[in-house]
TIMITOR-937402 format. One record per residue (C-alpha): residue in three letters; x, y, z; residue number from 1. Coordinates in steps of 0.1 Angstrom, whole numbers, always signed. Layout:
# residues N
<site><code>ala</code><x>X</x><y>Y</y><z>Z</z><pos>NUM</pos></site>
...
END
This chain:
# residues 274
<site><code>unk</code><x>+168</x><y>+3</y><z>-66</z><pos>1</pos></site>
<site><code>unk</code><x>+167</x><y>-17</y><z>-98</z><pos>2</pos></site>
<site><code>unk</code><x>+138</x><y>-31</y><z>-118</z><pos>3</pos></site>
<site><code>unk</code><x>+137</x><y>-64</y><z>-104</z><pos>4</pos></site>
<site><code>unk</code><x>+149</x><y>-73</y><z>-74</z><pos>5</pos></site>
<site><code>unk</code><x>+147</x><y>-110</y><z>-62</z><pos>6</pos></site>
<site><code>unk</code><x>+141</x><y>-119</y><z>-25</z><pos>7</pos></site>
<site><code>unk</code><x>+168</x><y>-145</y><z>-21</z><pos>8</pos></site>
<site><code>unk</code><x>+190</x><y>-164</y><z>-46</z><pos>9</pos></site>
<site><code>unk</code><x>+177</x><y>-193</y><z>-63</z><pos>10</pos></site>
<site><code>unk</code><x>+200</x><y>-217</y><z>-85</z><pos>11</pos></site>
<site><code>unk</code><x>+196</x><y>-229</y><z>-121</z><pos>12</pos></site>
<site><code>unk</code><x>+177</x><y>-263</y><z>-115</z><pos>13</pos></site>
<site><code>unk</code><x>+146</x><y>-240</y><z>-90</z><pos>14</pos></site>
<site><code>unk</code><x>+111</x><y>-241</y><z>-107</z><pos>15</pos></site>
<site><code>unk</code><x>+104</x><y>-207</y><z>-124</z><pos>16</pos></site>
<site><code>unk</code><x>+70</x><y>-214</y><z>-102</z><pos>17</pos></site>
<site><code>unk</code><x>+88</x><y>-209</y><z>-66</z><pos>18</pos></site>
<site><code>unk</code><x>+103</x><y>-177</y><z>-78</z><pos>19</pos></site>
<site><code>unk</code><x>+80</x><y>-145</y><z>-66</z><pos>20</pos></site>
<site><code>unk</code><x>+87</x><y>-112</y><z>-86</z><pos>21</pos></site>
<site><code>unk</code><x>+103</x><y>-85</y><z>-63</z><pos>22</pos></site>
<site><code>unk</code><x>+102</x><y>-58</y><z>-88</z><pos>23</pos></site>
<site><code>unk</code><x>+82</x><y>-28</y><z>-69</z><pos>24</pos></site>
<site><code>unk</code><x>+105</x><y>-31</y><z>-32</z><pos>25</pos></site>
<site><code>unk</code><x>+104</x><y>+2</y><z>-17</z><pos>26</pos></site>
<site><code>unk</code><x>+79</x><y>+19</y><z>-41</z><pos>27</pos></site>
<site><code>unk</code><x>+48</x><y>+33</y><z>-28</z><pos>28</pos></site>
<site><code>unk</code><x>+11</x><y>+24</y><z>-46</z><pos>29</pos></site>
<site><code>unk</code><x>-22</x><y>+41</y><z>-39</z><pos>30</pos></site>
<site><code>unk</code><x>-49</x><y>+23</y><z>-51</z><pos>31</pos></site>
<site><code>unk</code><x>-87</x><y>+34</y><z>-51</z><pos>32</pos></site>
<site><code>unk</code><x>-113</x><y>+9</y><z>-52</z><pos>33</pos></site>
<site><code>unk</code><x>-88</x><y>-12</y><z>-35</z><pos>34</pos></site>
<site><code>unk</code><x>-116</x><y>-33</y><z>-10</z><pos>35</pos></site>
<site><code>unk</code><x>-126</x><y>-55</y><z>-38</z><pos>36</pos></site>
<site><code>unk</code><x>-126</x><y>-72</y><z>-66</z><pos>37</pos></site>
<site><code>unk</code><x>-96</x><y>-57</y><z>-95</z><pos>38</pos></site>
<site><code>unk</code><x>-85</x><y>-32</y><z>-62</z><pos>39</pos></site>
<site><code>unk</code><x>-76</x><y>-61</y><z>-38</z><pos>40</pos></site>
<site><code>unk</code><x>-64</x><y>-83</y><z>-62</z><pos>41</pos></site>
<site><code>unk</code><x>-42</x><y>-53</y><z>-75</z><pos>42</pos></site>
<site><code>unk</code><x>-34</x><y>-45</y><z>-35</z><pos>43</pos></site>
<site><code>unk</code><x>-25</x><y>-82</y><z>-30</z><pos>44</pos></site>
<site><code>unk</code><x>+0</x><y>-88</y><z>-59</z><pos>45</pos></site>
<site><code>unk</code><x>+18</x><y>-49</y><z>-58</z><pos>46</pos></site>
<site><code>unk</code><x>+25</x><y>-57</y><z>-20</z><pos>47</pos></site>
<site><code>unk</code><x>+38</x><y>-94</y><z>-26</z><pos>48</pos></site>
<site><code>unk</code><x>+62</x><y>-75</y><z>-49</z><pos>49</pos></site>
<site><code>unk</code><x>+77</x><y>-56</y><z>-21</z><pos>50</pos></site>
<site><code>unk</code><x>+56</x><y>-24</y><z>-28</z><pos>51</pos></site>
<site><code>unk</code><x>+36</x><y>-4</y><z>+0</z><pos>52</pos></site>
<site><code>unk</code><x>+3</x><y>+0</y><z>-3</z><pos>53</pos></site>
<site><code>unk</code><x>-22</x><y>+27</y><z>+2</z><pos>54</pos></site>
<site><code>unk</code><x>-56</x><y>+16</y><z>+0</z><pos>55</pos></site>
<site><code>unk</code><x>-81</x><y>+37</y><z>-9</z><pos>56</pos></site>
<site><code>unk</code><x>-122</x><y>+29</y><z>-6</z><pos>57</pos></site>
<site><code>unk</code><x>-149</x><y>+45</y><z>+5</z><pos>58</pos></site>
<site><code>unk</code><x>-161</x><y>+14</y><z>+22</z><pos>59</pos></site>
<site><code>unk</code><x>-144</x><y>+17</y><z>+55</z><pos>60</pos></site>
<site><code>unk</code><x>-148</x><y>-20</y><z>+64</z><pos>61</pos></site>
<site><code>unk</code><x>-138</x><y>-35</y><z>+32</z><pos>62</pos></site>
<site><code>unk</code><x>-107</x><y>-7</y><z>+28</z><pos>63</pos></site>
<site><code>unk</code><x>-96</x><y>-11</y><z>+64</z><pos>64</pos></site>
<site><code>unk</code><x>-95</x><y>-54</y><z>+57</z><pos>65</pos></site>
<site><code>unk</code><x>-73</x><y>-48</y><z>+23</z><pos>66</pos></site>
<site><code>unk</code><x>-52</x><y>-27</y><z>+38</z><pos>67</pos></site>
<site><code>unk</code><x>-44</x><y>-47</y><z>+72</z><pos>68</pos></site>
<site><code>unk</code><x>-41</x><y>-81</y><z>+50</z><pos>69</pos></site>
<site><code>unk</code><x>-14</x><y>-65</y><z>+32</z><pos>70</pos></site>
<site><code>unk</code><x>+3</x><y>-46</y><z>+59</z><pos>71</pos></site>
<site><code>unk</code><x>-4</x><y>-14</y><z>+38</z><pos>72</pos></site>
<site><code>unk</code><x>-22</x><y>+18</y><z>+51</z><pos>73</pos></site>
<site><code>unk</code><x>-59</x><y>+29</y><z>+46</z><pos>74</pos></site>
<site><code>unk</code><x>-76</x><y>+61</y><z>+39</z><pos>75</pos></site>
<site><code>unk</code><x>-114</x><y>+63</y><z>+33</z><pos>76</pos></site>
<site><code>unk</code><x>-120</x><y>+83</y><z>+1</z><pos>77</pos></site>
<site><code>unk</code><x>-151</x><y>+97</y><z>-14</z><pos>78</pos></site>
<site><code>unk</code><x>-132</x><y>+95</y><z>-52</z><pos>79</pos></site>
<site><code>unk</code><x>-156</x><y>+124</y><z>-62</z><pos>80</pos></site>
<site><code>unk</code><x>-147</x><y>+146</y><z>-36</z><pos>81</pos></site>
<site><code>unk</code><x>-111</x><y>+168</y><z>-50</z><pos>82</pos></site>
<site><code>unk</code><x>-100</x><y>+177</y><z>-9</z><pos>83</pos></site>
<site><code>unk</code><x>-104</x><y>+139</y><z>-2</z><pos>84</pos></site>
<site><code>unk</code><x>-85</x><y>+130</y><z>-30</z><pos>85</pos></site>
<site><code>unk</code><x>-60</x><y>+152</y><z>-24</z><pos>86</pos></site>
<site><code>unk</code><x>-59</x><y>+135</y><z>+11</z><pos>87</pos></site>
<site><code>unk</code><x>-53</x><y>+101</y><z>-1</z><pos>88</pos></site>
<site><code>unk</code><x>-25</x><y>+110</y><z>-19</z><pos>89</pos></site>
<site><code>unk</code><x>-10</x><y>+137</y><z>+8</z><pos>90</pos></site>
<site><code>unk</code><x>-11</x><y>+104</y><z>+35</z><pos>91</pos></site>
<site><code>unk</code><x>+7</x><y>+83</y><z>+10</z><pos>92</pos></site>
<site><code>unk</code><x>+39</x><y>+109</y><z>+6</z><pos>93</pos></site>
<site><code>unk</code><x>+38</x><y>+115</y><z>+41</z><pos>94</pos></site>
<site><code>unk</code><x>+36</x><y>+78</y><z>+55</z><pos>95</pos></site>
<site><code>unk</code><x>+61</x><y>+62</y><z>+30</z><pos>96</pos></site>
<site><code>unk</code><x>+77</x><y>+97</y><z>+15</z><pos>97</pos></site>
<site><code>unk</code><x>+71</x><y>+88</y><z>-24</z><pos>98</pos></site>
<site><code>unk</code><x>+41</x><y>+84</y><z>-45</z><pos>99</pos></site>
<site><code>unk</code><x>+53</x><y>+61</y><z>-74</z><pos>100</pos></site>
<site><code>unk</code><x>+22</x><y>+44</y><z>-85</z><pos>101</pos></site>
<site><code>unk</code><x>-13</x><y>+55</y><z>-88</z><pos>102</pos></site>
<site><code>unk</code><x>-37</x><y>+30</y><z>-101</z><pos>103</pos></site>
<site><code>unk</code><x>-71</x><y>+47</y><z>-105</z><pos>104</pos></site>
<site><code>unk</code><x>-94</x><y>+19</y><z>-106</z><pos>105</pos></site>
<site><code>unk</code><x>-126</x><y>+28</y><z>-84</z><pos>106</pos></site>
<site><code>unk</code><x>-158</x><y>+30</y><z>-105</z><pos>107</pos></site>
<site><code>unk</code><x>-192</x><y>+19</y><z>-108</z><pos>108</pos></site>
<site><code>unk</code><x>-222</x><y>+0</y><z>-134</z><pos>109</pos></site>
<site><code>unk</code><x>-250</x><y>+5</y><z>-117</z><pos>110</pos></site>
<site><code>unk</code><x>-284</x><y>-10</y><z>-135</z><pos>111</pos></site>
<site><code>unk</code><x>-297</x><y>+23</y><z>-142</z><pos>112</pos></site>
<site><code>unk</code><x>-271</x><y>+31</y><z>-167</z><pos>113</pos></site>
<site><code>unk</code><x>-289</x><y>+11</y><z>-199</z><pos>114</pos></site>
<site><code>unk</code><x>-294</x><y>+26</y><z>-227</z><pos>115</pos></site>
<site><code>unk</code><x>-292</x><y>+61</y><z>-239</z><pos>116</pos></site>
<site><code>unk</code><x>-335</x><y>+60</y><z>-240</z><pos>117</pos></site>
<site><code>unk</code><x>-339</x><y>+49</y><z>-206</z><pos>118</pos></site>
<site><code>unk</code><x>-308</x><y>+62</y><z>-191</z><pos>119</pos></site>
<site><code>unk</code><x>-317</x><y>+96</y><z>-169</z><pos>120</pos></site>
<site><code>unk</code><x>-292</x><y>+125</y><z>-167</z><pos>121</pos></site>
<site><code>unk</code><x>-288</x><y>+116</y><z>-130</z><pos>122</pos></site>
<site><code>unk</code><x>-275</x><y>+82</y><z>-138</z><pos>123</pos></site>
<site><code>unk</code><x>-255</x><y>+96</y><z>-160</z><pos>124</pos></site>
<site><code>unk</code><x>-239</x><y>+118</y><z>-140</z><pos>125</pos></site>
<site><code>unk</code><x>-234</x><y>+99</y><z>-113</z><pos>126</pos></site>
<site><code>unk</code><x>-215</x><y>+73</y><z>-133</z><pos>127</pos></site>
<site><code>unk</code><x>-195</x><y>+100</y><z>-149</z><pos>128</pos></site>
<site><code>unk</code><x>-184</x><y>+116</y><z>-114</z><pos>129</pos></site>
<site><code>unk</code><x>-175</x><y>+78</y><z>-106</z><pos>130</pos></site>
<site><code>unk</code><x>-153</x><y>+66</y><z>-131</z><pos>131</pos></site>
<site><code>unk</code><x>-147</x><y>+94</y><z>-153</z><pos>132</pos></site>
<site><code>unk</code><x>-140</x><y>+126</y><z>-128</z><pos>133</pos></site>
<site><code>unk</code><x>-127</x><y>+107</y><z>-98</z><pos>134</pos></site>
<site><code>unk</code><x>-95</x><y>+99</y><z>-126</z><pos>135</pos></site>
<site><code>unk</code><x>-92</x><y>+131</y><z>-132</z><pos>136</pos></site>
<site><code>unk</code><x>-93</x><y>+141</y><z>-99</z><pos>137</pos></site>
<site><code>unk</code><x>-68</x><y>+114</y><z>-85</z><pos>138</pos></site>
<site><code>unk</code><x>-40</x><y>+121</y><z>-113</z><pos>139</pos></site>
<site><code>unk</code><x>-40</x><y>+156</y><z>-107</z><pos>140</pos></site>
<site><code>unk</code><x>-35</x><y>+151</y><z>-72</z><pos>141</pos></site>
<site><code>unk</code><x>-9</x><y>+122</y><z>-84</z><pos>142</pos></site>
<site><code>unk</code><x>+15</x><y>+140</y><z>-109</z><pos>143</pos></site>
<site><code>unk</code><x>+31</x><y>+163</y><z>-86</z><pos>144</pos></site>
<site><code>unk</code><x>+44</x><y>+143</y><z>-65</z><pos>145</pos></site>
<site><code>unk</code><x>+59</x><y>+126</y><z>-94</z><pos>146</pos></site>
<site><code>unk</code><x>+75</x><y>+156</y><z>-109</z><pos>147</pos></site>
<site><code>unk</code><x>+95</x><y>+161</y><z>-80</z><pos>148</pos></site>
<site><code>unk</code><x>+105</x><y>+126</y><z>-79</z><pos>149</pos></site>
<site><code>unk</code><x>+112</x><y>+126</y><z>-116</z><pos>150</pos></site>
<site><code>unk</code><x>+92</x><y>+94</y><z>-125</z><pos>151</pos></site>
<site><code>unk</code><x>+62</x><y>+77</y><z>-114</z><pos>152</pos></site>
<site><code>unk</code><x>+36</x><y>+51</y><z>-131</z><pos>153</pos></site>
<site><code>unk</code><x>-1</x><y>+60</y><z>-133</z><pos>154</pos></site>
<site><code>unk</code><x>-23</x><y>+34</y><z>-147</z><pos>155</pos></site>
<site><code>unk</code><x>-64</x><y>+44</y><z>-150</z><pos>156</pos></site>
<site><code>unk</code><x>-89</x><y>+19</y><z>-155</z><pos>157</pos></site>
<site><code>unk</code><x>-108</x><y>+21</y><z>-188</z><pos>158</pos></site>
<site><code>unk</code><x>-122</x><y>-7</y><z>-207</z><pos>159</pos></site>
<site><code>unk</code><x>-125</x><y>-29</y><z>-238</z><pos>160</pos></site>
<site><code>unk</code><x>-159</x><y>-8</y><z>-243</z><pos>161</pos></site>
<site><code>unk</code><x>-136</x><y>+22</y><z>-245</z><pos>162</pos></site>
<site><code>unk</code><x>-126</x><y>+8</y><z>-281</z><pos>163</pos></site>
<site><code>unk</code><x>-155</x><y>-13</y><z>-292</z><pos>164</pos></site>
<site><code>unk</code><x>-192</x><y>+0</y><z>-293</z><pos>165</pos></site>
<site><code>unk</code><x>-221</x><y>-27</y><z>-279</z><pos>166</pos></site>
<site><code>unk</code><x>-259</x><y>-33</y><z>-287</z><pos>167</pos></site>
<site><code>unk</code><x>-261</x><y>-40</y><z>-248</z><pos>168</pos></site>
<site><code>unk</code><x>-249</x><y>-3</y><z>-241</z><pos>169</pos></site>
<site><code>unk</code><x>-246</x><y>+9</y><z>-210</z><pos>170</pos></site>
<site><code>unk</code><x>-243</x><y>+46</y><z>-224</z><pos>171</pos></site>
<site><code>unk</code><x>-224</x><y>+64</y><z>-195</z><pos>172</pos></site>
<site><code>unk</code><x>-203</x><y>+40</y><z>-180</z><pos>173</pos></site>
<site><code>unk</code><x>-190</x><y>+30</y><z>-219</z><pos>174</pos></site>
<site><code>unk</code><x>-186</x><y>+68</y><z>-222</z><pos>175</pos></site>
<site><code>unk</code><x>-164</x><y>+79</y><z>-192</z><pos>176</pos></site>
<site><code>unk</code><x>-147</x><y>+48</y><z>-204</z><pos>177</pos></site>
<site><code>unk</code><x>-137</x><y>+66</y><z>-233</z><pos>178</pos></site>
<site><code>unk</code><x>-128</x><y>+99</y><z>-216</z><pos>179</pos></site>
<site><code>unk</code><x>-104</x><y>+78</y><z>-194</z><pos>180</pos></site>
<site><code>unk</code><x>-87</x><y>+64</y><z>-225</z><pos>181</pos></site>
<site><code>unk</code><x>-85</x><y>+98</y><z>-241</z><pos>182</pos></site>
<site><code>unk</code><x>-77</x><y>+115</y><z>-210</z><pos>183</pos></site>
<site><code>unk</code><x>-47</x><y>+87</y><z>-202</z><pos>184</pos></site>
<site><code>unk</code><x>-29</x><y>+88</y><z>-237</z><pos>185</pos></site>
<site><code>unk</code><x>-30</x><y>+131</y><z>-232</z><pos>186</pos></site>
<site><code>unk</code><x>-19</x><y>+129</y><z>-200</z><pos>187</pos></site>
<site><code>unk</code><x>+12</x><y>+103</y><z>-208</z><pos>188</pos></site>
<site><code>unk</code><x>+23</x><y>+125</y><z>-238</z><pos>189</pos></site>
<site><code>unk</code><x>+24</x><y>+156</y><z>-216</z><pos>190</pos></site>
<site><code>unk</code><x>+43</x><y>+142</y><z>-190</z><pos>191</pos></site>
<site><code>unk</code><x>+65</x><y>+115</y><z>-203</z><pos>192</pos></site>
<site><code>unk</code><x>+98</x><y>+136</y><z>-208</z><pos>193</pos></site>
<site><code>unk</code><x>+96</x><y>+143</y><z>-167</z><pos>194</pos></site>
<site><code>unk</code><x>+99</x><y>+105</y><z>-163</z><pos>195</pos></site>
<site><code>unk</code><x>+58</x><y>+100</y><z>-156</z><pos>196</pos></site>
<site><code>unk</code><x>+42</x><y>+76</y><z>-176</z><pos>197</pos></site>
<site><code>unk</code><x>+3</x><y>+72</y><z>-180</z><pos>198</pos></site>
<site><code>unk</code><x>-11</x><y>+39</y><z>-193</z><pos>199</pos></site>
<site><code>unk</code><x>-52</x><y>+33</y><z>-198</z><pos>200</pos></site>
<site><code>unk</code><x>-60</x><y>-6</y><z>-186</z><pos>201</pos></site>
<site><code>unk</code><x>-84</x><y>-20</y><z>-208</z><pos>202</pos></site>
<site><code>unk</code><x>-98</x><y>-51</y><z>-189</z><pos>203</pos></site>
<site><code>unk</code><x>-128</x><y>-74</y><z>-205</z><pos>204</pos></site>
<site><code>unk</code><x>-152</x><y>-87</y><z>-187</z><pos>205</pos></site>
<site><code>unk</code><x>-138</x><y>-98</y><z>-152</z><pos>206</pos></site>
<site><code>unk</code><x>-152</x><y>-121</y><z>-125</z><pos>207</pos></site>
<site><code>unk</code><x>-158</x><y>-95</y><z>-97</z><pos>208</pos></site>
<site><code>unk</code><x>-187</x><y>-88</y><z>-74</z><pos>209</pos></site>
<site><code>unk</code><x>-196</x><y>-58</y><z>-95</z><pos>210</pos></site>
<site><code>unk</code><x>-197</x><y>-78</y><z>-129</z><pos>211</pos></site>
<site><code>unk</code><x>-218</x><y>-104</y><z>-108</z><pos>212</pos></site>
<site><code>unk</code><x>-241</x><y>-78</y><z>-94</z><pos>213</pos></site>
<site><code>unk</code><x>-251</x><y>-69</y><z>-129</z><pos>214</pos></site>
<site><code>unk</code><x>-254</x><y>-101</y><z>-146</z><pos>215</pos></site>
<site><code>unk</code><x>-273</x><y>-121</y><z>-114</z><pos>216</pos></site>
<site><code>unk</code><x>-299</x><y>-98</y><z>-127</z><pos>217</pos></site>
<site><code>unk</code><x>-299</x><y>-101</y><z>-164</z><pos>218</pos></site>
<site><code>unk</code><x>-287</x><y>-136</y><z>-170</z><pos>219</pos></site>
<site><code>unk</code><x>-295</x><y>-132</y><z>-211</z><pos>220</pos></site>
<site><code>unk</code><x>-270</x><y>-101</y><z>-214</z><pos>221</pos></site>
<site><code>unk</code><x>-242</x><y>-123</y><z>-195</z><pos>222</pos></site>
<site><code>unk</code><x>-245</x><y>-150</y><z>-218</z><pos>223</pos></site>
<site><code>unk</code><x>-250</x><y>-127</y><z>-245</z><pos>224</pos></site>
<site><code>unk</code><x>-214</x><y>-113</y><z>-237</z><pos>225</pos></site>
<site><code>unk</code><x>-193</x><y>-145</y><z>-228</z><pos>226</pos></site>
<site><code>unk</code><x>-198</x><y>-158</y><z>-264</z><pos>227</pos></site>
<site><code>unk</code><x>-180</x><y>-134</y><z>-277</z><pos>228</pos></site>
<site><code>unk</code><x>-147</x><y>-139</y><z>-256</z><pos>229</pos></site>
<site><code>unk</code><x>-121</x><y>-162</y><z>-275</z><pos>230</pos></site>
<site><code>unk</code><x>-116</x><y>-179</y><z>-243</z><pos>231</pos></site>
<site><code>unk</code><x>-146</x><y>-190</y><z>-232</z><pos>232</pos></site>
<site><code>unk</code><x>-149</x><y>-172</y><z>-201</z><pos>233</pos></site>
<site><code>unk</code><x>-145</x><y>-142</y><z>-180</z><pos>234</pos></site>
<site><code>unk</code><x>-111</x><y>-128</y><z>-164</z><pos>235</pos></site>
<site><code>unk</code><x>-101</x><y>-132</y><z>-129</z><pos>236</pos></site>
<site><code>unk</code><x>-92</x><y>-107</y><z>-106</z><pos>237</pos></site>
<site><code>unk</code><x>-58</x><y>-119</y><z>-102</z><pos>238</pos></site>
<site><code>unk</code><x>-48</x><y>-116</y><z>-142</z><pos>239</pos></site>
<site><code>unk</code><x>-60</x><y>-82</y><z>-143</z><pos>240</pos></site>
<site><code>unk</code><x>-38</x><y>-76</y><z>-113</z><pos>241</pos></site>
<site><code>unk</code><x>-3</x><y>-91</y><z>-125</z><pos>242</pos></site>
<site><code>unk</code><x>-15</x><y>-72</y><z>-159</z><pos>243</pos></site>
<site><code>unk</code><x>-11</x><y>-34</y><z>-136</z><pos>244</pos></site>
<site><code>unk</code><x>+17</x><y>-49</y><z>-119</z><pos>245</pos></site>
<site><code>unk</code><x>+34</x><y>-50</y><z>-150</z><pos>246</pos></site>
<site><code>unk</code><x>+26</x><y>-16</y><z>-159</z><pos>247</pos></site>
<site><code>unk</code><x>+34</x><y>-4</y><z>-126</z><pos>248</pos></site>
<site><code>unk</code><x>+75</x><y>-21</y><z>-130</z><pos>249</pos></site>
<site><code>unk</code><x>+99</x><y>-9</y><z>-152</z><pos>250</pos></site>
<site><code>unk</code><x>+96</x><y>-39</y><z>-171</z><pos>251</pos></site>
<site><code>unk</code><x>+72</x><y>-16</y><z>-190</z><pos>252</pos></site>
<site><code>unk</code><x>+95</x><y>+11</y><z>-190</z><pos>253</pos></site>
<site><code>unk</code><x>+85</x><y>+19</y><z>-228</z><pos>254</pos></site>
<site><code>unk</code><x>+50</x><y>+16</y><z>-222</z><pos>255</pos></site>
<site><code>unk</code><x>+30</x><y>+49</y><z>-222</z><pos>256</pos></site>
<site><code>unk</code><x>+4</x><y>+67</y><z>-232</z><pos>257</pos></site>
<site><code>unk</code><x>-18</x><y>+35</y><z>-249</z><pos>258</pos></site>
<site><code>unk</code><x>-45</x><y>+13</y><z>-242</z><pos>259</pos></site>
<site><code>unk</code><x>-32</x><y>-19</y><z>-225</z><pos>260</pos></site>
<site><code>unk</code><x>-60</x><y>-46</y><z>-236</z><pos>261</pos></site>
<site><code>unk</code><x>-63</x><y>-76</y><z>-215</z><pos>262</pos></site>
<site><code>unk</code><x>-98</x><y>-88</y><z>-227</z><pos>263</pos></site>
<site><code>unk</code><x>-92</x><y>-126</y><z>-237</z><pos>264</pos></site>
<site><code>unk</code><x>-88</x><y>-118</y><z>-273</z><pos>265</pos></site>
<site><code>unk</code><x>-120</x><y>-99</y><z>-275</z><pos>266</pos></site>
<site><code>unk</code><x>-109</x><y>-70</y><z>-298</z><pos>267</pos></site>
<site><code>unk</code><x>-89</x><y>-89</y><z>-319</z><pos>268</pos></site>
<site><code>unk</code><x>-121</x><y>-116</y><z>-330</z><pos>269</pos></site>
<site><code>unk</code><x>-140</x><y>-114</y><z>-363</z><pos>270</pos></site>
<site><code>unk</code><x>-160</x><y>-148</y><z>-347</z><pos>271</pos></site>
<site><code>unk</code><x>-148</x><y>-171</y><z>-317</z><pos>272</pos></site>
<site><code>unk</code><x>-142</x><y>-208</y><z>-320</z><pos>273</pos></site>
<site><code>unk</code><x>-175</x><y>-229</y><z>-317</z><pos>274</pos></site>
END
């Protein structure tokens, strides 16, 4: 199996637009958080690149849909719950017979996460378990599979808050942000001479229901944010999704144990254009 693998022949004078990446054929993904938003976008583009896809959600209608659109397989999945995790990953080995990507995406930003005065330890936990233990949980169910095979890509959603502090905190979600940043670059060293490679996706602010959710209800705090994006706007699903896709190939073959940024230019600004 090479690195890229194109679907049919295409001459010289072909649009570089009509030619689909095939650089995943054969590979098996599990995805969590894959019945919306970053998770089906991610679901859509790994399959259109040949890959099979395990969906993973605890939303049994949404998870089901993913994974019937893109011919993959589902598995409901409380992401906090270690014997369910361990599930998801035992049905991908035994329905396609490799685990070779794990993108760790599902997580939550629930309004009660504010700031560290008015955020309750409950909150707190809660949103930890989420984003920050459910990663945990998922590559340690992940990595064996991947020693045996002898490589693998695992790819954890972090953030931009994971490297950049904000007046309009949301204390625990920025915080088990961080731990899955720390957690990915420790987990990529240790592994990376078995042929494992752990990268930290660091999306901005994206256009999905969950970023929606939040900002339908504090209007302010989104506009707040979008001025300071060089762009001038918030991320699609879709460019987060060719962003893992990449990660996932071995066109990134050298790429481990960092924080891949795709935030519209957001950590690199002093001020954005007027």
């Amino acid at each position: 199996m090479t690195a890229t693998d194109s679907t049919d022949s295409t001459d010289s004078t072909e649009s570089t637009d009509s030619i689909v990446c095939r650089r995943l054929v054969g590979r098996t993904a599990v995805i969590t958080g894959a019945g919306s938003g970053i998770g089906l976008a991610t679901a859509r583009r790994l399959a259109s690149e040949g890959a099979h896809v395990v969906c993973g959600d605890i939303d049994e209608i949404a998870g089901k849909a993913a994974a019937d659109e893109v011919g993959g397989t589902f598995v409901r999945v409380d992401v906090t719950d270690a014997e369910q995790v361990d599930a998801l990953f035992k049905t991908a080995y035994d329905t396609y017979g490799s685990v070779d990507i794990a993108f760790n995406n599902a997580g939550i930003s629930p309004p009660d996460d504010d700031s560290i005065l008015t955020t309750g330890l409950e909150a707190w936990k809660r949103v930890q378990d989420v984003n920050l233990t459910s990663v945990y949980l998922c590559c340690k169910a992940a990595i064996p599979y991947m020693q045996r095979q002898g490589r693998g890509s695992i790819i954890n959603t972090a953030s931009f808050v994971a490297i950049m502090g904000a007046a309009t905190s949301q204390i625990s979600y920025t915080a088990s942000k961080g731990g899955v940043l720390a957690m990915s670059r420790e987990l990529g060293v240790q592994f990376a001479r078995e042929g494992i490679r752990v990268n930290a996706l660091c999306p901005g602010p994206v256009n999905t229901p969950l970023l929606q959710e939040l900002f339908a209800k504090d209007p302010e705090r989104a506009a707040r944010r979008l001025v300071h994006i060089p762009v001038g706007r918030f991320a699609e699903a879709d460019e987060i999704a060719a962003a893992v896709a990449f990660l996932a190939s071995d066109d990134s073959s050298f790429i481990n144990a960092t924080d891949f940024l795709v935030d519209g230019g957001i950590a690199g600004a002093y001020v954005t254009p007027l």
